[in-house]
PQR file of N, CA, C, O and H, with PARSE charges and radii, in Angstrom:
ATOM      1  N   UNK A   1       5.049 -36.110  45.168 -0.4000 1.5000
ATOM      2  CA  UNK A   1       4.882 -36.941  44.004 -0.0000 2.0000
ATOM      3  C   UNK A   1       3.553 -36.560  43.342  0.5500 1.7000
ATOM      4  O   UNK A   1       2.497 -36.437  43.962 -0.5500 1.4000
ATOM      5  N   UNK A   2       3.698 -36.396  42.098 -0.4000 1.5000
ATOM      6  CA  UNK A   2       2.620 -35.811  41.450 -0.0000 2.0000
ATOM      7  C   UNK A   2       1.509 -37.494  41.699  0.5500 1.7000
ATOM      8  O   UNK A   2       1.617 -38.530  42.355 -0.5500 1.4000
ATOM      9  H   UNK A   2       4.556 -36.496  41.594  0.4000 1.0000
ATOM     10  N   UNK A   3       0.533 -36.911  40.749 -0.4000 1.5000
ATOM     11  CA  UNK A   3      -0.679 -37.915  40.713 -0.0000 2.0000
ATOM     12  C   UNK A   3      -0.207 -39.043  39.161  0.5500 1.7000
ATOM     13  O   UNK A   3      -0.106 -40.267  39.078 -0.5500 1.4000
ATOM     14  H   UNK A   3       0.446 -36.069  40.216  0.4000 1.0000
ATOM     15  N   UNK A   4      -0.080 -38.327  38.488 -0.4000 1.5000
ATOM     16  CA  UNK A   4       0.767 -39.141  37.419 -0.0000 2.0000
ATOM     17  C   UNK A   4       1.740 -40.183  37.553  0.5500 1.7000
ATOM     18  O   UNK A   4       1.865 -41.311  37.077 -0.5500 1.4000
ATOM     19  H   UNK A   4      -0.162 -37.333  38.555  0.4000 1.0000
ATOM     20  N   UNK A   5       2.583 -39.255  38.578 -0.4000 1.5000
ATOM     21  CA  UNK A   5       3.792 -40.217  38.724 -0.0000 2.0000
ATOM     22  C   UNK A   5       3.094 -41.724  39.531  0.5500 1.7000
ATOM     23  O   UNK A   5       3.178 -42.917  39.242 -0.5500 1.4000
ATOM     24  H   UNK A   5       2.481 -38.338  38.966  0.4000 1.0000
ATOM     25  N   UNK A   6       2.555 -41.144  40.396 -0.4000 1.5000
ATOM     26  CA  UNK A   6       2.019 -41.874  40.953 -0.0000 2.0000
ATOM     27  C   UNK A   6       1.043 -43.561  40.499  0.5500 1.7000
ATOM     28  O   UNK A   6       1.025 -44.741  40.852 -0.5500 1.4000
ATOM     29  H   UNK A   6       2.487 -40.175  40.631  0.4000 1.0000
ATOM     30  N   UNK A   7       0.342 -42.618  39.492 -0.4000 1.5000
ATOM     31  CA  UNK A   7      -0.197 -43.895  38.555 -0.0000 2.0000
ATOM     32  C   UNK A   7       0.861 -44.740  37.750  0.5500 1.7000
ATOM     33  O   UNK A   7       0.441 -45.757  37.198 -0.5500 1.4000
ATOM     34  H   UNK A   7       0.357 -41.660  39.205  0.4000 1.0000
ATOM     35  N   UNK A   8       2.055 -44.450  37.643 -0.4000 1.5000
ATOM     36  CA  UNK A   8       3.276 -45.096  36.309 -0.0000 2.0000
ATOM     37  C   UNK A   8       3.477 -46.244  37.729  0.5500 1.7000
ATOM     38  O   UNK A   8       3.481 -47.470  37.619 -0.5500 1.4000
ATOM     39  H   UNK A   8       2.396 -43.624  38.092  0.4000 1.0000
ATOM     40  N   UNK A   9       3.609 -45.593  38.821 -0.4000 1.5000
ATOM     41  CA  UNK A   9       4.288 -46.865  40.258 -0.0000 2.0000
ATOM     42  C   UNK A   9       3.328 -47.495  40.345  0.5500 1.7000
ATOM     43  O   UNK A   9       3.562 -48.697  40.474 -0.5500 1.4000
ATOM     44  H   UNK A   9       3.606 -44.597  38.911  0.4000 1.0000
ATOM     45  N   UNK A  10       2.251 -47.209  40.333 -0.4000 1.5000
ATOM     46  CA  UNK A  10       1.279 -48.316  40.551 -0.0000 2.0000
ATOM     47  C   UNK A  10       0.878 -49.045  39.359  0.5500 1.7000
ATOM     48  O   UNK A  10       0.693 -50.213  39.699 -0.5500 1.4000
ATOM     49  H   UNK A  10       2.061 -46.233  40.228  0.4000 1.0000
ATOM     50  N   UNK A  11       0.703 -48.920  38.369 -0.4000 1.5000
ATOM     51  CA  UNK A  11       1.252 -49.671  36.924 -0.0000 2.0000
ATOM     52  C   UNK A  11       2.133 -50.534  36.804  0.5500 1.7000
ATOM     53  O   UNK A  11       2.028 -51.691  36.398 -0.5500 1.4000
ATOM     54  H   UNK A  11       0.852 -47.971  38.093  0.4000 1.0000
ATOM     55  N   UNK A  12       3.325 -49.780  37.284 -0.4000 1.5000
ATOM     56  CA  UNK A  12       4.739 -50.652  37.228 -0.0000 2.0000
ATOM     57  C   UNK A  12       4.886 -52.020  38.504  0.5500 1.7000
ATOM     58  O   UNK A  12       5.452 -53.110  38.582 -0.5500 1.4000
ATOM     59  H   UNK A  12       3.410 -48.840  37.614  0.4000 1.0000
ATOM     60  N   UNK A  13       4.054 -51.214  39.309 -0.4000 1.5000
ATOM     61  CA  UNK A  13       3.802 -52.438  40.355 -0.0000 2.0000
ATOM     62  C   UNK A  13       2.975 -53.855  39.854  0.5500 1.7000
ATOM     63  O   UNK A  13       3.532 -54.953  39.853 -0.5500 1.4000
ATOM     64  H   UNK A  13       3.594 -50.329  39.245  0.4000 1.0000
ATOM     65  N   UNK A  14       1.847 -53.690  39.516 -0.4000 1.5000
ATOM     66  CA  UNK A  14       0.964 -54.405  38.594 -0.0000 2.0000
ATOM     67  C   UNK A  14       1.630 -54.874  37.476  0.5500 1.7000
ATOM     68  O   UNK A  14       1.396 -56.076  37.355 -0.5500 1.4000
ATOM     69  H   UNK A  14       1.395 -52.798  39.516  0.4000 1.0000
ATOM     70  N   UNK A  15       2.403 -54.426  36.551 -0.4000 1.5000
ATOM     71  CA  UNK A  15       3.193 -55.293  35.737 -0.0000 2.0000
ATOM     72  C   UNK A  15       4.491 -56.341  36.458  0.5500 1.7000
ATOM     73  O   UNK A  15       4.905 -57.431  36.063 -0.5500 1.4000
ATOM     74  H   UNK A  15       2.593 -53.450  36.650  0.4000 1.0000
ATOM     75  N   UNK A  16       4.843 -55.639  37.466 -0.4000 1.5000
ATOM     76  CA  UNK A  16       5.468 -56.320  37.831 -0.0000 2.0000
ATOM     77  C   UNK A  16       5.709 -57.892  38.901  0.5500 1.7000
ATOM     78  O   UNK A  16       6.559 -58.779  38.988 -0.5500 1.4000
ATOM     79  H   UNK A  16       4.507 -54.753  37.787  0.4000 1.0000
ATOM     80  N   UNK A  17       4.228 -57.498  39.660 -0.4000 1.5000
ATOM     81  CA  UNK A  17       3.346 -58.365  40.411 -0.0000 2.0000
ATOM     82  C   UNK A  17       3.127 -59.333  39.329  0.5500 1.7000
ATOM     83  O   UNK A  17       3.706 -60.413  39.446 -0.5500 1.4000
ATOM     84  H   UNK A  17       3.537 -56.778  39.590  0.4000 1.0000
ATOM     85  N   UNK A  18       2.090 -59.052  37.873 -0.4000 1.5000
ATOM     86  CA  UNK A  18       1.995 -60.141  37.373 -0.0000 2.0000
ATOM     87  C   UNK A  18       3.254 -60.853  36.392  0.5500 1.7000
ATOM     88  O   UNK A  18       2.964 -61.987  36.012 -0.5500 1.4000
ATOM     89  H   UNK A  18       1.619 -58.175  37.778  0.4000 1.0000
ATOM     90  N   UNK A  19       4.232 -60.478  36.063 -0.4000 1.5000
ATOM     91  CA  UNK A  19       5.509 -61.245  36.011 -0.0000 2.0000
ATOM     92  C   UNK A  19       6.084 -62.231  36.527  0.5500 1.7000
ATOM     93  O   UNK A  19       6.514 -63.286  36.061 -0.5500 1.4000
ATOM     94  H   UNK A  19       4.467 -59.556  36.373  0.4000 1.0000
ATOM     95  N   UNK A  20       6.033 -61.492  38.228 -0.4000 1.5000
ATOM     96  CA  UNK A  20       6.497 -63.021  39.005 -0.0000 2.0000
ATOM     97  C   UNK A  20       5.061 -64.284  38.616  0.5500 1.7000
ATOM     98  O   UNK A  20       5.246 -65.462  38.307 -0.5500 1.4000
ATOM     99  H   UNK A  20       5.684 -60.635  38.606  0.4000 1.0000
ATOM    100  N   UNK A  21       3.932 -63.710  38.729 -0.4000 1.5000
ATOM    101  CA  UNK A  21       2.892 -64.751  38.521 -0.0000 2.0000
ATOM    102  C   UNK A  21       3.382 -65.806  37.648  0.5500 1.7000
ATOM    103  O   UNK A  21       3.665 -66.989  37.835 -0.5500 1.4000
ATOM    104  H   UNK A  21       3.781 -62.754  38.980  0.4000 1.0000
ATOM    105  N   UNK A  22       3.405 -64.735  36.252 -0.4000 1.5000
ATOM    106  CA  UNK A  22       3.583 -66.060  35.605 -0.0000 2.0000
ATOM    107  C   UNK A  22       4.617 -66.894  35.085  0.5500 1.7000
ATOM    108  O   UNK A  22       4.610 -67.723  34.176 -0.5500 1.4000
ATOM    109  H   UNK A  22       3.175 -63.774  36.099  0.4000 1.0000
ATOM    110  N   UNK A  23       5.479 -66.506  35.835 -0.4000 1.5000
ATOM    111  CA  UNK A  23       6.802 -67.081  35.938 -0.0000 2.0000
ATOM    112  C   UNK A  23       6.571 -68.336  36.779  0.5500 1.7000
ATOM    113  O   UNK A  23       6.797 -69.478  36.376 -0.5500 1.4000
ATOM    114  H   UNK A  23       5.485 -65.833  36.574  0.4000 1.0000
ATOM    115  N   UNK A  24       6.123 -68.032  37.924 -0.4000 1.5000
ATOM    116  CA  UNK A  24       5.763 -69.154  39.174 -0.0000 2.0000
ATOM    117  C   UNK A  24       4.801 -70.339  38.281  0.5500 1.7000
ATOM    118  O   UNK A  24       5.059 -71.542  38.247 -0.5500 1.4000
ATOM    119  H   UNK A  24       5.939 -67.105  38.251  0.4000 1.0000
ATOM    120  N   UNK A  25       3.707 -69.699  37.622 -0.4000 1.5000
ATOM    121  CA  UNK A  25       2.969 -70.548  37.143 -0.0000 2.0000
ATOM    122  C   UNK A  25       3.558 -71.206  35.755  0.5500 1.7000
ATOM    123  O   UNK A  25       3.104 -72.331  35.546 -0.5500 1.4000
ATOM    124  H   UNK A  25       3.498 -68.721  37.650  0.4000 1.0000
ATOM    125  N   UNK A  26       4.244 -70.844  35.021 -0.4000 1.5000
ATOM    126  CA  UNK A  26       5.213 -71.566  33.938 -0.0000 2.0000
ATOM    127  C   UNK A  26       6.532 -72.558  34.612  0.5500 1.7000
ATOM    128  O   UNK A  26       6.957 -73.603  34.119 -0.5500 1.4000
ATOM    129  H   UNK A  26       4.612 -69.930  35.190  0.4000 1.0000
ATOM    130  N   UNK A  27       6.851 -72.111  35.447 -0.4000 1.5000
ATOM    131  CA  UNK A  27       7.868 -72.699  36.313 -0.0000 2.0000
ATOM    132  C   UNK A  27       7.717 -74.372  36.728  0.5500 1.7000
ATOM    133  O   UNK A  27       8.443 -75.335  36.479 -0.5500 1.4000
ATOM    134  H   UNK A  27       6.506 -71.262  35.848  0.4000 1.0000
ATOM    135  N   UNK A  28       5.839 -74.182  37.820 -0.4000 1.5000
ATOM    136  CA  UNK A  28       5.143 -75.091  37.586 -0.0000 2.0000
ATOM    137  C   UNK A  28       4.706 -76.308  36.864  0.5500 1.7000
ATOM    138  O   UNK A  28       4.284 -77.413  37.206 -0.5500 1.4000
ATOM    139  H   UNK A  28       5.249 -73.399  38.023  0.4000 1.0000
ATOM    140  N   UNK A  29       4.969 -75.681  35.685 -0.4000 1.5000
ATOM    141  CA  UNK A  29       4.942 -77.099  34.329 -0.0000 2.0000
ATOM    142  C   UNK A  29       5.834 -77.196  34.067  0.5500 1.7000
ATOM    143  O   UNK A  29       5.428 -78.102  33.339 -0.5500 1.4000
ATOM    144  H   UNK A  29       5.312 -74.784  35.407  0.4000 1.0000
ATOM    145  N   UNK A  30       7.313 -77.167  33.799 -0.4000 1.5000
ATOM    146  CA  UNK A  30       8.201 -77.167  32.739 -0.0000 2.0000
ATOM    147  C   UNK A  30       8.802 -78.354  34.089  0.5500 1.7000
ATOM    148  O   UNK A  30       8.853 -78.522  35.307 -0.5500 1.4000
ATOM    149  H   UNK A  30       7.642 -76.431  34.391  0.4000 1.0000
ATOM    150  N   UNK A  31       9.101 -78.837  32.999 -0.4000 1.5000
ATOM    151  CA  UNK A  31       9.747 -80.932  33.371 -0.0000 2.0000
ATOM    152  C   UNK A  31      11.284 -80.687  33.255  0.5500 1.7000
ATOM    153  O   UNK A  31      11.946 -81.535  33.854 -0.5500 1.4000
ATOM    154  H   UNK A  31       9.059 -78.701  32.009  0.4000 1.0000
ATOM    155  N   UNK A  32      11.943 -79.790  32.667 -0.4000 1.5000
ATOM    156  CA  UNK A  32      13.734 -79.302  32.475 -0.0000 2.0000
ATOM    157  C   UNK A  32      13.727 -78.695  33.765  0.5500 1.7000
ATOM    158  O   UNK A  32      12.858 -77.900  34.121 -0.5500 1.4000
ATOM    159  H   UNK A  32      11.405 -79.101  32.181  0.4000 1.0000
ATOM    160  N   UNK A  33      14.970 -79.173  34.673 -0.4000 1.5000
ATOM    161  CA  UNK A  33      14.938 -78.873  35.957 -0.0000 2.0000
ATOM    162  C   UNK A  33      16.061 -77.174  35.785  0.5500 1.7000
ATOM    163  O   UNK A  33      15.925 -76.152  36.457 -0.5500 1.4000
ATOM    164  H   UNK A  33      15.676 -79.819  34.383  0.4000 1.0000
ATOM    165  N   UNK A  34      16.753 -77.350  35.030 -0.4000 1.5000
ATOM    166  CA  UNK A  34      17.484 -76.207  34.347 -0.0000 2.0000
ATOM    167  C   UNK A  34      16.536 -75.093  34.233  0.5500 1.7000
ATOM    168  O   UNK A  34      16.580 -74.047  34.880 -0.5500 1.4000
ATOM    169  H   UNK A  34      16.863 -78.181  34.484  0.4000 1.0000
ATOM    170  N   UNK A  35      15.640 -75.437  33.308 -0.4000 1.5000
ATOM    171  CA  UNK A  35      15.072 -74.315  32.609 -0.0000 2.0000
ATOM    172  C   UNK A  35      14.002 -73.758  33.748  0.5500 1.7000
ATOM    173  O   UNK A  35      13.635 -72.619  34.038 -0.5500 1.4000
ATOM    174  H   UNK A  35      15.603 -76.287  32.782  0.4000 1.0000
ATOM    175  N   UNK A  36      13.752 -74.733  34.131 -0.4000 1.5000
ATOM    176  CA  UNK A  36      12.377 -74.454  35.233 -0.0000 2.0000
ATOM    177  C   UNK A  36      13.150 -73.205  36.552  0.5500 1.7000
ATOM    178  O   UNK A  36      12.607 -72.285  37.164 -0.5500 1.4000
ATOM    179  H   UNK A  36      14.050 -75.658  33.896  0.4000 1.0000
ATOM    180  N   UNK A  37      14.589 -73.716  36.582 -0.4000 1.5000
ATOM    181  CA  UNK A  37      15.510 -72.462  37.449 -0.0000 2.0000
ATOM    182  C   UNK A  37      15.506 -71.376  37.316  0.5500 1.7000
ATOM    183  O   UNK A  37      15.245 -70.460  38.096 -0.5500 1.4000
ATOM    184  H   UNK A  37      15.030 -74.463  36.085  0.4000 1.0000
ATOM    185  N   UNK A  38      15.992 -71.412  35.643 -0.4000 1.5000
ATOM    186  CA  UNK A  38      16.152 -70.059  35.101 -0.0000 2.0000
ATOM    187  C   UNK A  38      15.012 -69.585  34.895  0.5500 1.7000
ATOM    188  O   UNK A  38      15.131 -68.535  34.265 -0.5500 1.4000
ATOM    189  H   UNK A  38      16.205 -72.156  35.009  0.4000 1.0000
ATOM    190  N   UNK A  39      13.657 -69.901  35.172 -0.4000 1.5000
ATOM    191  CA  UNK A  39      12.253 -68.946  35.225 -0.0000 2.0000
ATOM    192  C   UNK A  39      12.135 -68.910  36.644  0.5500 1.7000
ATOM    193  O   UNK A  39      11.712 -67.803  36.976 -0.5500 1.4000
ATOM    194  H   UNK A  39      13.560 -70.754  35.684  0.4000 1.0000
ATOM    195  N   UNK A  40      12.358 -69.750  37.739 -0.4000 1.5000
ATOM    196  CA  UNK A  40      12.573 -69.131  39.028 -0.0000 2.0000
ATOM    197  C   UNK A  40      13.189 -68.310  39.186  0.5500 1.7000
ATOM    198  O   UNK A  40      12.752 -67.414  39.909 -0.5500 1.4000
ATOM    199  H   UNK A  40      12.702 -70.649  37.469  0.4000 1.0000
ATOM    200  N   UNK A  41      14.514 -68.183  38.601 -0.4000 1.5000
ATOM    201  CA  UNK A  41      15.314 -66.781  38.909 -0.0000 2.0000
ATOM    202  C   UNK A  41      14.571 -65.523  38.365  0.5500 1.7000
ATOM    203  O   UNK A  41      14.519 -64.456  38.976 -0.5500 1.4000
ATOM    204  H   UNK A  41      14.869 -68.910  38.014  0.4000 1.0000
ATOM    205  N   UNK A  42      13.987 -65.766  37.120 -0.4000 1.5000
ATOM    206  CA  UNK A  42      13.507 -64.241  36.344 -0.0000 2.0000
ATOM    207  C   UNK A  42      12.392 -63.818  37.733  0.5500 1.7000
ATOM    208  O   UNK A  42      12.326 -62.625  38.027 -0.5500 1.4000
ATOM    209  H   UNK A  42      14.028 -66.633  36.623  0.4000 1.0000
ATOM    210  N   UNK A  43      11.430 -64.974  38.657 -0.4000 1.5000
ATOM    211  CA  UNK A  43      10.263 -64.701  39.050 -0.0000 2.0000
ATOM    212  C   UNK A  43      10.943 -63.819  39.999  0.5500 1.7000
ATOM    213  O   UNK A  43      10.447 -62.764  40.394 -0.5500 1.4000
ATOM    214  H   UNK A  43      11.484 -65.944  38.418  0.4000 1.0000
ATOM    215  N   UNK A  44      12.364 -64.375  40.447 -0.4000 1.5000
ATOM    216  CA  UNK A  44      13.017 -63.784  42.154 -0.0000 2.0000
ATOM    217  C   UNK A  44      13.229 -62.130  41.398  0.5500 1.7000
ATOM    218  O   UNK A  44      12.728 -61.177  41.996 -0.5500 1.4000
ATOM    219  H   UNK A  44      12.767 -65.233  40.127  0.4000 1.0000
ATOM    220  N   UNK A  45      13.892 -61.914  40.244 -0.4000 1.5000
ATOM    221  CA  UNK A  45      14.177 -61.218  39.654 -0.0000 2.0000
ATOM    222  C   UNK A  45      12.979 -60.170  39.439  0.5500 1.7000
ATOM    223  O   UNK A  45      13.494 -59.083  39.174 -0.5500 1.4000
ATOM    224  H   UNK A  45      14.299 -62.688  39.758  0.4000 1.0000
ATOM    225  N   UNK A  46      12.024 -60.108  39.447 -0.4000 1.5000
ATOM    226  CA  UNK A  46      11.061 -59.561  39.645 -0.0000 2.0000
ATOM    227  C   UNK A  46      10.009 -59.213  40.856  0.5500 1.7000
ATOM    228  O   UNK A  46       9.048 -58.456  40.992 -0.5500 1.4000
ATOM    229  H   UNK A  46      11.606 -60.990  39.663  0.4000 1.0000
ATOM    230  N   UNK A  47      10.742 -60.219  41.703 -0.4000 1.5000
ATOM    231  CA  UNK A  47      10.049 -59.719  42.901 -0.0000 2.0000
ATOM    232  C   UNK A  47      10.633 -58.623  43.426  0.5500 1.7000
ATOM    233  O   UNK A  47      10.040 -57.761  44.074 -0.5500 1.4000
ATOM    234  H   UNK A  47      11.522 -60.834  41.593  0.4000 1.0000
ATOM    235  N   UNK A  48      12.129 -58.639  43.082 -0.4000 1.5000
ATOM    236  CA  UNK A  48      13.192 -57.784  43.643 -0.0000 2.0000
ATOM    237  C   UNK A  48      13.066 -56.382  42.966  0.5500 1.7000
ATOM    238  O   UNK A  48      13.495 -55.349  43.479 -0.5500 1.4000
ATOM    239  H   UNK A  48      12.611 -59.340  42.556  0.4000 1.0000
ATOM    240  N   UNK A  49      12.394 -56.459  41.689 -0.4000 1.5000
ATOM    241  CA  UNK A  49      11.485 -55.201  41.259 -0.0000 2.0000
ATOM    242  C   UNK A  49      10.709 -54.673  41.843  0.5500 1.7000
ATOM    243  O   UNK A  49      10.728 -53.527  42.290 -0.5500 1.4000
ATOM    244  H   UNK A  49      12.046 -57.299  41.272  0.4000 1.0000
ATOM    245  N   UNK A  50       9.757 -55.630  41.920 -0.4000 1.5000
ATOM    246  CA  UNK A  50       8.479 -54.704  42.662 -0.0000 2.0000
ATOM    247  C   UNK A  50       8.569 -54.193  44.164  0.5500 1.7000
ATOM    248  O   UNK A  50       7.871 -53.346  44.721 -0.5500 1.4000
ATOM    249  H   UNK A  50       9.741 -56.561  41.556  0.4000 1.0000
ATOM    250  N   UNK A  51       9.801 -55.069  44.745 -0.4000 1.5000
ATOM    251  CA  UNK A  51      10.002 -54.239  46.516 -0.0000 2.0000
ATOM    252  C   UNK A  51      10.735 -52.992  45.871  0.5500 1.7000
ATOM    253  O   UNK A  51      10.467 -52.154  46.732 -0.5500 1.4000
ATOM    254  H   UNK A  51      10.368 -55.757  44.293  0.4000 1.0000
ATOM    255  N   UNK A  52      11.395 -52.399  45.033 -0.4000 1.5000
ATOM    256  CA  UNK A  52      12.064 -51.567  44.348 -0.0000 2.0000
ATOM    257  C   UNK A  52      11.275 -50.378  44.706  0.5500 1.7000
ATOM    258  O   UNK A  52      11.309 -49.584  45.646 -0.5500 1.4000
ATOM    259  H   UNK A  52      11.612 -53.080  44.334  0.4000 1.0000
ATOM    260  N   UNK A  53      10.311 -50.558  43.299 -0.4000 1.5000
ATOM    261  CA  UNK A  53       9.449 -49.634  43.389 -0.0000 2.0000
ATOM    262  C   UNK A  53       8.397 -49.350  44.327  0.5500 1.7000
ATOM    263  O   UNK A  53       7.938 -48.209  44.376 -0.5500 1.4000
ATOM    264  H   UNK A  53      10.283 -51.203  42.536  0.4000 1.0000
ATOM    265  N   UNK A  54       7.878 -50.441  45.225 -0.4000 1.5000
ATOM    266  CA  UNK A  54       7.093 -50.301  46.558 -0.0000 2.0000
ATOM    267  C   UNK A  54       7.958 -49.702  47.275  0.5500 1.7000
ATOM    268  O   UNK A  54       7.317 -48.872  47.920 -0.5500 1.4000
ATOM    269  H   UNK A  54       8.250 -51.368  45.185  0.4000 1.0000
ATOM    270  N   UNK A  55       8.979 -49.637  47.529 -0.4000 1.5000
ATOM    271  CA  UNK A  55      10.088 -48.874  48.978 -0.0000 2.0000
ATOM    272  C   UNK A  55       9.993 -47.309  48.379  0.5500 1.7000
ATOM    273  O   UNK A  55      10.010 -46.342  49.140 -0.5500 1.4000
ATOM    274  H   UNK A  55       9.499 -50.311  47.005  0.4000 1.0000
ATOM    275  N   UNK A  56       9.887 -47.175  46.838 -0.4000 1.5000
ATOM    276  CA  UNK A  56       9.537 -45.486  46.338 -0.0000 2.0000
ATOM    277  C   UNK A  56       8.295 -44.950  47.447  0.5500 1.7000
ATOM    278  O   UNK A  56       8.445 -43.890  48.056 -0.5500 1.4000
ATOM    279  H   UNK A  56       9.874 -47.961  46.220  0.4000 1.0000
ATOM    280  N   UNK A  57       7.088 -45.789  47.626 -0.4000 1.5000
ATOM    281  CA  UNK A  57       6.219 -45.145  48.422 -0.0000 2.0000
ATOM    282  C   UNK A  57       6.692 -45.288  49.791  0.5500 1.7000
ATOM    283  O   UNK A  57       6.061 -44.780  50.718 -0.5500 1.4000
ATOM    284  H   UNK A  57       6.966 -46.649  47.132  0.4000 1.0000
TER
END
């Protein structure tokens, strides 16, 4: 793996790390027990990203 490539996974990791964040932390406030789901799912949805690209290394 080049050094490049290398920096885009670790980027993509970091974008993707902070996604679930602030999903968890919007999730947190929202009073719609619905809506507050469907940003839990995007956060699961993104965690399931970042083991993605972490299992690349």
């Amino acid at each position: 793996m080049t050094g490049k490539e290398l920096m885009y996974i670790e980027d993509a990791l970091g974008h993707e790390k902070y996604f679930q964040t602030q999903c968890r932390t919007i999730a947190a406030q929202l009073q719609d027990e619905k809506l507050k789901q469907c940003v839990l799912q995007m956060a699961e949805k993104h965690r399931k990203i970042f083991q993605s690209f972490y299992g690349l290394l």
